[in-house]
C-alpha positions in Angstrom: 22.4 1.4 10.8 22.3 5.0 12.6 20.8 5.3 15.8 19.5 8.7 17.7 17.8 9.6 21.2 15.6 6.1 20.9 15.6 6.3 16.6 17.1 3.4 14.5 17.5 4.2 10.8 18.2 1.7 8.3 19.6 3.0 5.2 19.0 0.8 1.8 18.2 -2.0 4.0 15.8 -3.6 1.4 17.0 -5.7 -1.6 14.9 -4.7 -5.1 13.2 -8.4 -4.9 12.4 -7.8 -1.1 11.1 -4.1 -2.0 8.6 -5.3 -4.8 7.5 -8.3 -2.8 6.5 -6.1 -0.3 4.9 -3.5 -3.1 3.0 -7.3 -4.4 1.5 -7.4 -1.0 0.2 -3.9 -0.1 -1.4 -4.2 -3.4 -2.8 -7.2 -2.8 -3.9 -6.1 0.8 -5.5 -2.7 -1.2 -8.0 -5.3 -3.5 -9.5 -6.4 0.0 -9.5 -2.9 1.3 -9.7 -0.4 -0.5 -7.7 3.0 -0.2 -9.6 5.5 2.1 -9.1 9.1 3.2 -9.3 9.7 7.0 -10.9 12.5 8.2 -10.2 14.6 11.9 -12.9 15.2 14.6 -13.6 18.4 13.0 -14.2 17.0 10.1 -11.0 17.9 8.0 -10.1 15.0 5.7 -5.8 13.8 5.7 -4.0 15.0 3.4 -3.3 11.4 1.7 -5.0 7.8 2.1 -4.2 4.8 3.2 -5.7 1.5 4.3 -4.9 -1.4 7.0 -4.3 -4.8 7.5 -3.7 -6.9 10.6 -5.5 -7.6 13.8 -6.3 -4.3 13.9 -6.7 -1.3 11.4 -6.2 2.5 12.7 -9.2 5.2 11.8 -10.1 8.8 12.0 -13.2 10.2 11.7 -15.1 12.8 13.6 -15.6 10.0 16.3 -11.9 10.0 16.9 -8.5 8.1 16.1 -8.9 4.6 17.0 -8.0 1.0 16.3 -10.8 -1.0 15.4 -11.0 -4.7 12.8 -13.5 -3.5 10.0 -12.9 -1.1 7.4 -14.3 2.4 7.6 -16.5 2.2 4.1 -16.7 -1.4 3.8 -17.2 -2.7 6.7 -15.7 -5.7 6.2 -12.9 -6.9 8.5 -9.3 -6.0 7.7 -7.7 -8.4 6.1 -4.5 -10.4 7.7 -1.0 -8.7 7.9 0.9 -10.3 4.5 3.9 -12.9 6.0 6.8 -11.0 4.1 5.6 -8.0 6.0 5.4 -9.1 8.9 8.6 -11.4 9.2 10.0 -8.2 8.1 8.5 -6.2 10.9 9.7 -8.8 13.5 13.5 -9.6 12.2 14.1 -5.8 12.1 12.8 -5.7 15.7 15.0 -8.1 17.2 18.0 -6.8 14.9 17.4 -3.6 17.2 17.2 -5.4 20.8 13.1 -5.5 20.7 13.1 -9.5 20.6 9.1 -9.7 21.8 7.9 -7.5 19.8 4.7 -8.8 17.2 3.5 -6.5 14.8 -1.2 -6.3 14.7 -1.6 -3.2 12.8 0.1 -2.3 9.3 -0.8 0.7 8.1 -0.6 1.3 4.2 0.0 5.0 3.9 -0.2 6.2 -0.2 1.3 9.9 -0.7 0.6 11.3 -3.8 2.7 14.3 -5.8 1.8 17.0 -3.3 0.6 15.2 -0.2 1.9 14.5 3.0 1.6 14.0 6.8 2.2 16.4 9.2 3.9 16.6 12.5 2.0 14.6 14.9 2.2 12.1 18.3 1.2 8.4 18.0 -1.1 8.5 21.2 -3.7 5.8 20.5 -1.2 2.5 20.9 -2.4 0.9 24.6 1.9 0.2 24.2 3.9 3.1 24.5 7.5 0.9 25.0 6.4 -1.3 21.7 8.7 0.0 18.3 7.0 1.6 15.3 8.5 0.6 12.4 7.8 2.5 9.0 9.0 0.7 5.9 9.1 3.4 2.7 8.8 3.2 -0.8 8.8 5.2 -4.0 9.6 8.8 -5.0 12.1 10.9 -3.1 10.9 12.7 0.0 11.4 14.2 3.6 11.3 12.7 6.6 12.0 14.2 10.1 11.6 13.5 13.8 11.9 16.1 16.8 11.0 16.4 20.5 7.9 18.4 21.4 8.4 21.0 24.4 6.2 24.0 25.3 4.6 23.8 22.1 7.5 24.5 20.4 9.0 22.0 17.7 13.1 21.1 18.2 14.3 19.1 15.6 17.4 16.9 15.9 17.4 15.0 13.2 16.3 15.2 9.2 16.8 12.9 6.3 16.1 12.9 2.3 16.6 9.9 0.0 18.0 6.5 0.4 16.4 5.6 3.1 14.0 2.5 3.9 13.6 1.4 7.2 13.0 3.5 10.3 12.5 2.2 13.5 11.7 4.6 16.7 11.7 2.7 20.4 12.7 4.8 23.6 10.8 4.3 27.1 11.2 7.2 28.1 10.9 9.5 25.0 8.1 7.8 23.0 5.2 10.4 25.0 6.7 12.6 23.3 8.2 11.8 19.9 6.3 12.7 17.0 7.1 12.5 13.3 6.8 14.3 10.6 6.2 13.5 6.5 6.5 15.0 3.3 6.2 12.0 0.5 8.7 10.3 2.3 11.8 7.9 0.9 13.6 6.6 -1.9 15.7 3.6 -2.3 18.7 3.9 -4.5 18.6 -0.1 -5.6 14.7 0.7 -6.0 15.1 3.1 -8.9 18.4 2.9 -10.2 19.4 0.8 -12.6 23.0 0.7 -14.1 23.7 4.8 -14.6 20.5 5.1 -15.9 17.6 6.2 -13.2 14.3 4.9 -13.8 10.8 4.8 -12.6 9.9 1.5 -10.7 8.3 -0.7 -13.0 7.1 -2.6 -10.1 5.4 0.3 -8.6 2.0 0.3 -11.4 -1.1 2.0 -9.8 1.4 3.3 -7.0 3.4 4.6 -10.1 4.3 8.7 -9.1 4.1 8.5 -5.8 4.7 6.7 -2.2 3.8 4.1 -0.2 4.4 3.9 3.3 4.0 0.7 5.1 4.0 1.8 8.8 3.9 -1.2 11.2 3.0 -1.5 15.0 
């Protein structure tokens, strides 16, 4: 574990059984609520799509970004935040000094060849001290985090491959961390068996691509 200005990153944290049963669940949680595509108050749709589960689910639409409990399109309520996900959420927490921390939302983030999420702030949470913990699976990928000042973008730190769990927490930086993502992580005991490297069987529909599993 690496830590960085209020950033903990896990590298290859996740066993291959502990990686597909949390694959099992997102796919699971996706049956009950389906993948949708967000949209921003201007109307611009994201770039990927993703679903929720938990307490709470976040949503963008022209009405804004928001944490409500039904579904965008189906208005059904989200449904609850799977176990191995959350037990996940919570050991990592206390691993890195955040012992009262209890996930509500999981977001389930899919990134398809060619999409990804840009830089941005996570503003809605009512908790700015409480972690966010993004979990990643799949293909290969970027991932960054940097300071905003003066509208100007100063990164400090940048990371491709191998990577599973990040965790950011910092009182006094979280106003004004943001993160960016470009079809995020790989985990080398995901896809590579023996010498020979292989597509993850256990991935199916998510086959080609990534999910993020981003809990708060």
């Amino acid at each position: 574990m690496t830590t960085n200005q209020g950033f903990f990153l896990l590298k290859s944290k996740l066993t291959k059984v502990t990686q597909q049963e949390i694959l099992a669940a997102a796919r699971a949680v996706v049956k009950q609520a389906p993948l949708f595509r967000p949209s921003m108050p201007n109307g611009q749709s994201f770039n990927y799509s993703m679903t929720n589960c938990g307490e709470l689910g976040w949503v963008a639409d022209r009405h804004g970004y928001r944490y409500q409990q039904v579904h965008p399109h189906t208005f059904k309520v989200f449904p609850a935040m799977p176990q191995v996900i959350k037990d996940l959420a919570i050991a990592i927490a206390k691993e890195t000094g955040n012992d009262d921390f209890y996930p509500q939302s999981c977001l389930i983030n899919l990134y398809r060849k060619g999409e990804k999420l840009g830089m941005h702030q996570d503003n809605t949470e009512e908790n700015k001290n409480a972690p966010i913990i993004s979990i990643s699976l799949g293909d290969s990928g970027i991932r960054a985090k940097g300071l905003i000042s003066n509208y100007s973008i100063h990164w400090f730190n940048r990371w491709r491959k191998t990577t599973s769990i990040l965790l950011s927490y910092s009182k006094s930086l979280r106003p004004q961390c943001c993160r960016a993502i470009a079809i995020e992580f790989v985990d080398n005991c995901f896809l590579r068996i023996g010498k020979q490297q292989q597509r993850p069987i256990a991935c199916g529909r998510f086959a080609n691509c990534c999910v993020s599993i981003n809990l708060r």
